[in-house]
C-alpha positions in Angstrom: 30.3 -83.7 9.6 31.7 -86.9 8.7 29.4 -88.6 11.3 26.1 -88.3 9.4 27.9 -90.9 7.7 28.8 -93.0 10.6 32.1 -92.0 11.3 33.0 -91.5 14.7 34.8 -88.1 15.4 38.6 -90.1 15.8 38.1 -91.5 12.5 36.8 -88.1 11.1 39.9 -86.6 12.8 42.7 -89.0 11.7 41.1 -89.2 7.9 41.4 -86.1 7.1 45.1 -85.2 8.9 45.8 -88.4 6.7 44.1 -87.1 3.4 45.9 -83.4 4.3 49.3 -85.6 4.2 48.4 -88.0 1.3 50.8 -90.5 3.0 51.8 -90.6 6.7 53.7 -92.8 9.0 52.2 -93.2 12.6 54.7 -90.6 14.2 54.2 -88.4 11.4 50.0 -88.4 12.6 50.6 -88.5 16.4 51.9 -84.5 16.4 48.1 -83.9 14.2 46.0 -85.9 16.4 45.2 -85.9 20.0 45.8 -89.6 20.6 47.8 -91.7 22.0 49.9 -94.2 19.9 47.6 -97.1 21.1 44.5 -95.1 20.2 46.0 -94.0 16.6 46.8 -97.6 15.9 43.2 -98.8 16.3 42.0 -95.9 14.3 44.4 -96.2 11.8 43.3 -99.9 11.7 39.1 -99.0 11.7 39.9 -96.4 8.8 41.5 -99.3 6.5 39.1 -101.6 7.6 36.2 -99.7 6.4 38.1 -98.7 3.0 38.8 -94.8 4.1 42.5 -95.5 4.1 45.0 -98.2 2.7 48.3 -99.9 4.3 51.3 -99.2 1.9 53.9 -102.1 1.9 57.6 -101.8 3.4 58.4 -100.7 7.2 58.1 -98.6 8.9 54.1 -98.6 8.0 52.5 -96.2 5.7 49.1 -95.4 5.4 47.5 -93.3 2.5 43.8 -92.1 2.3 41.2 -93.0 0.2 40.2 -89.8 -1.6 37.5 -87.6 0.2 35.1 -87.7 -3.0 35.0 -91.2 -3.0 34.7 -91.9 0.5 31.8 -89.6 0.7 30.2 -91.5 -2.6 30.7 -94.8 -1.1 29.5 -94.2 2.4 26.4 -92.2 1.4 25.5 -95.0 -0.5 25.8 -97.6 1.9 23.7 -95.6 4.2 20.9 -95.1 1.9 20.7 -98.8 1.5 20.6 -99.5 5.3 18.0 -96.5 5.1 16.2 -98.7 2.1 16.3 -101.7 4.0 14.7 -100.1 7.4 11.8 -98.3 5.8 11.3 -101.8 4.0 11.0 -103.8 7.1 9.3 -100.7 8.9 6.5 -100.7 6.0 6.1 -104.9 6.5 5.7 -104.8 10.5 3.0 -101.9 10.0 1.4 -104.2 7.5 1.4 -106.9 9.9 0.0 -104.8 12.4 -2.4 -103.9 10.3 -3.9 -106.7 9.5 -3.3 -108.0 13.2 -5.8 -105.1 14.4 -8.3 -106.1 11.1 -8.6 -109.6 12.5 -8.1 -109.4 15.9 -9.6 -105.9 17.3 -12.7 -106.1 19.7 -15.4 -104.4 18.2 -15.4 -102.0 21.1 -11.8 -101.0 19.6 -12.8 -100.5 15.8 -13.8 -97.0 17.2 -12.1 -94.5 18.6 -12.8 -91.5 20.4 -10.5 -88.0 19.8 -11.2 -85.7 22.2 -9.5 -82.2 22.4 -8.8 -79.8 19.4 -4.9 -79.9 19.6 -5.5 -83.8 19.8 -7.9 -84.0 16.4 -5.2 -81.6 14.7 -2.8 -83.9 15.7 -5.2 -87.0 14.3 -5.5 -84.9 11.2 -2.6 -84.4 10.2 -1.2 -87.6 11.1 -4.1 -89.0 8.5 -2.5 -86.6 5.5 1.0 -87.3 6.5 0.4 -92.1 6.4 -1.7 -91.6 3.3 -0.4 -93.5 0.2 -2.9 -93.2 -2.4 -5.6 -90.9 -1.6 -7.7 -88.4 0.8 -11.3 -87.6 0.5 -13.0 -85.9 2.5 -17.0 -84.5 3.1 -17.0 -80.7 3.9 -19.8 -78.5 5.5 -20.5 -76.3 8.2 -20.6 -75.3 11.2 -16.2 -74.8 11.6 -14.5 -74.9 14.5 -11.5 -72.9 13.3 -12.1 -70.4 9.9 -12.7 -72.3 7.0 -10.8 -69.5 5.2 -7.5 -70.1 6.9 -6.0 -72.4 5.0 -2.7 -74.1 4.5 -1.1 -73.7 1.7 2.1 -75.6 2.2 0.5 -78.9 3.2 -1.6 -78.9 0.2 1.1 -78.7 -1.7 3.0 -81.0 -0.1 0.3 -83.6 -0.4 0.3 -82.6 -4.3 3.9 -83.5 -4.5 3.6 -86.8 -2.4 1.2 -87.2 -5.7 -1.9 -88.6 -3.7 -5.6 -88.1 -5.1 -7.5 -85.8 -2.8 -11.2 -85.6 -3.4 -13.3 -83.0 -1.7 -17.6 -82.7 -1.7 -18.8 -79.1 -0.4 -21.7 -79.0 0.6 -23.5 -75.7 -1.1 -24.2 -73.8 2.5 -20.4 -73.6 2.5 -19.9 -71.5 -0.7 -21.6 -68.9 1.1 -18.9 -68.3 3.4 -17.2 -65.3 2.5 -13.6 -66.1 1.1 -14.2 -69.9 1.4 -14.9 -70.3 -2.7 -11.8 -68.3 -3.2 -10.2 -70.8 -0.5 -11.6 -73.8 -2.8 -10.5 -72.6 -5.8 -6.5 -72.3 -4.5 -6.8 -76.1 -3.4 -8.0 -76.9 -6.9 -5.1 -75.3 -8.5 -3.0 -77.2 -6.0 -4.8 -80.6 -7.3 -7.7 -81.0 -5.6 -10.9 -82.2 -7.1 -14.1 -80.7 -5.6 -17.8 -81.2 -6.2 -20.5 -79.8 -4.5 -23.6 -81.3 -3.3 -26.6 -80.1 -1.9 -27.3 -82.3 1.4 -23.7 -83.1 2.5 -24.8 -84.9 5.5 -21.8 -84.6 8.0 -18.3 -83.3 7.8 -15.3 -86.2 7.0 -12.3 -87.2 6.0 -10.9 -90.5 4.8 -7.1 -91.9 4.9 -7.4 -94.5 1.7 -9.4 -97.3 2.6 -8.0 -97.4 6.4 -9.2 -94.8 8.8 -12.0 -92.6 8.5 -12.4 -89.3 10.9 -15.7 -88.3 11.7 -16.2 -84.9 14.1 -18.8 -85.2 16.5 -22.0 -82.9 16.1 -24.2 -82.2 19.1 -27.1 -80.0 19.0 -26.4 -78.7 15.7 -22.8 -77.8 16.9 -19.5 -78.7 16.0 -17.6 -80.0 18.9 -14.1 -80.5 20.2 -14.7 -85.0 19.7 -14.6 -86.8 16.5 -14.6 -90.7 15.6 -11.6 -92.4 14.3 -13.0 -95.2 12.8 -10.8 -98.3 12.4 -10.9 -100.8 8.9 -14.4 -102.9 9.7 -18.2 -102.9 7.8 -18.6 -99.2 9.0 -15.7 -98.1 7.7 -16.9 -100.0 4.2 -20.0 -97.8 4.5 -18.2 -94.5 5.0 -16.5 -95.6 2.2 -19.8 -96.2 -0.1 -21.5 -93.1 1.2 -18.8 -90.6 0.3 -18.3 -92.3 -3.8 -22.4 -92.1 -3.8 -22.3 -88.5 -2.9 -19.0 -88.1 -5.3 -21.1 -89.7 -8.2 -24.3 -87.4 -7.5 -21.9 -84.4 -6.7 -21.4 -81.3 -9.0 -17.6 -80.8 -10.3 -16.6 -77.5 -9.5 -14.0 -77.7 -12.3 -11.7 -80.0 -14.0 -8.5 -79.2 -13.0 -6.4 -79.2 -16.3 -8.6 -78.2 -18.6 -8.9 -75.3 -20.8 -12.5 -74.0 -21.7 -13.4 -73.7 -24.9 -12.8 -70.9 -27.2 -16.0 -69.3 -26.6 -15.5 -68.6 -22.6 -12.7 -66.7 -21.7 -11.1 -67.9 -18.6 -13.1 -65.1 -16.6 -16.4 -67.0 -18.0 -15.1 -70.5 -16.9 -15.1 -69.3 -13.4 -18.4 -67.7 -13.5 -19.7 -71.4 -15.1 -17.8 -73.4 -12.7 -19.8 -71.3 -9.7 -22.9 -71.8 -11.7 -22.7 -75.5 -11.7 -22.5 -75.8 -7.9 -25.3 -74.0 -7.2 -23.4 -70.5 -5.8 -25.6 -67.8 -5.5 -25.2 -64.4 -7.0 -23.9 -62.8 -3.9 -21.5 -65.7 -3.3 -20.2 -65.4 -7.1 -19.9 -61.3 -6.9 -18.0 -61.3 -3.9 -15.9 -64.6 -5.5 -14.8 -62.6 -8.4 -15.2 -59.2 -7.5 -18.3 -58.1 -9.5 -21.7 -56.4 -8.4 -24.5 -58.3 -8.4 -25.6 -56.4 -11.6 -23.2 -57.4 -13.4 -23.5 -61.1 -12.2 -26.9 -61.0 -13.4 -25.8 -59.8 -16.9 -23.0 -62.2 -17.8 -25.5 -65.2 -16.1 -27.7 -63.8 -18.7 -25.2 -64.2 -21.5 -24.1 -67.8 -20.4 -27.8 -69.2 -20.4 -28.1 -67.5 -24.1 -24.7 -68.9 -25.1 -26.6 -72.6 -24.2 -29.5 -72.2 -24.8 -30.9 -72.7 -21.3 -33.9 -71.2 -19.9 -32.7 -71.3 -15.9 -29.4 -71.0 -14.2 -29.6 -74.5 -13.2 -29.9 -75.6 -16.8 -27.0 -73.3 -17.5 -24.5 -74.9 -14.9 -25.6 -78.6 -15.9 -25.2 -77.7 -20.2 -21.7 -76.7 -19.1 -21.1 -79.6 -17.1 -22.4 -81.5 -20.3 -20.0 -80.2 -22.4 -17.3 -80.4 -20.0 -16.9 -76.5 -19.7 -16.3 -76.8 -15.5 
């Protein structure tokens, strides 16, 4: 146990025959330990060097221990300073390297290639976990894997590391069954989502350092993507994902509570409305026939005064309903 700490299994052993005794004499130890006299004399030595145990005055000598409580309190806290200082220097020699690979990459190197699925999860997740600030990402099909399957725990972890995480859909992927309802859970675990309709390629971007691009061939989603390196393209990955955020549809605003006149029922239906679902993607999002989709679409466009569906979803963006 006491190792964690740094403190070697001897020490562990002879501390706490000496804390059991409160005060102990060498020969009083040697019959608790198995050491020789030599060995408990060097322990004996380490332990009040390090403060676990003190040397009493008079002969022969007497050693007491330090109490457990504090030992633990004192230790612990010199090992989350030497922890401290690590990930300190850690964080300044991956900033040096960095900005080493900024400066001094050949252009041939500011892009990589990922080949292999297990390797691009691997790429993926690694982009989550280094993030510090934020994650955005472009999402459309085709999917390797189901879009539907997500994972739960890693959103939430990256809600609790409190980083942004931005998200446009393009509208083809609403129509995947289950994937709005899969949309809908990230927002409530902090995402922020907008949907656009021409979200030219899938993406995701680790703050303003890596970018991750799958490779499309054919129309296809392969098992490649791009792991492009801080340079100009990266910039313009950059540009063209806060473009399509600006021009982008909010699917909600996470937070928010609509206002008295939609119930919260309504707020979904509005929410699907303003990014373009259709009325077989919002039946099967909340469970209604396609009837009655029709009738409270009906009701919502009255409630605004709007003559289309469209007009409905962009009043209620107006009023920051969604």
């Amino acid at each position: 146990m006491w190792h964690a700490v740094g403190v070697s299994e001897p020490e562990a052993l002879v501390y706490e025959a000496l804390t059991r005794r409160r005060q102990a004499v060498l020969g009083d130890l040697l019959g608790d330990v198995a050491l020789s006299r030599a060995q408990l004399t060097r322990t004996l030595g380490r332990l009040v060097d390090r403060g676990l145990a003190s040397r009493l005055p008079g002969r022969p000598a007497r050693y007491a221990a330090t109490p457990p409580d504090q030992v633990a309190t004192l230790l612990i806290a010199d090992q989350e300073r030497d922890l401290l200082r690590l990930r300190t220097h850690a964080e300044r020699l991956a900033e040096e390297v960095r900005r080493r690979e900024a400066t001094g990459r050949h252009p041939a190197e500011l892009v990589e290639v990922v080949e292999g699925a297990a390797n691009l999860r691997a790429t993926l997740v690694r982009l989550q976990r280094e993030a510090r600030t934020q994650i955005r990402g472009l999402d459309r099909p085709p999917y390797l894997d189901n879009p539907v399957r997500g994972n739960p725990e890693e959103n939430q972890q990256l809600t609790d590391r409190g980083l942004t995480y931005r998200v446009v859909y393009d509208r083809s992927a609403l129509a995947i069954p289950g994937r709005m309802a899969e949309i809908w859970r990230g927002i409530q675990n902090g995402e922020r989502a907008r949907v656009a309709s021409n979200v030219p390629m899938k993406m995701m971007l680790c703050d303003d350092r890596l970018a991750l691009i799958p490779v499309m061939a054919d129309g296809q989603l392969t098992d490649a993507a791009y792991l492009v390196h801080p340079s100009s393209l990266l910039d313009a990955v950059s540009e063209l994902f806060e473009a399509l955020w600006e021009r982008a549809v909010a699917v909600n605003r996470a937070g928010e509570d609509p206002p008295d006149r939609l119930s919260g029922r309504d707020a979904e239906l509005v929410g699907l409305l303003a990014g373009g679902a259709t009325d077989e993607t919002i039946a099967r999002t909340l469970g209604w026939s396609v009837r009655t989709v029709h009738r409270h679409v009906h009701r919502i466009m009255a409630l605004v005064g709007a003559e289309s569906r469209f007009q409905a979803g962009m009043e209620a963006v107006r009023r920051g309903w969604v």
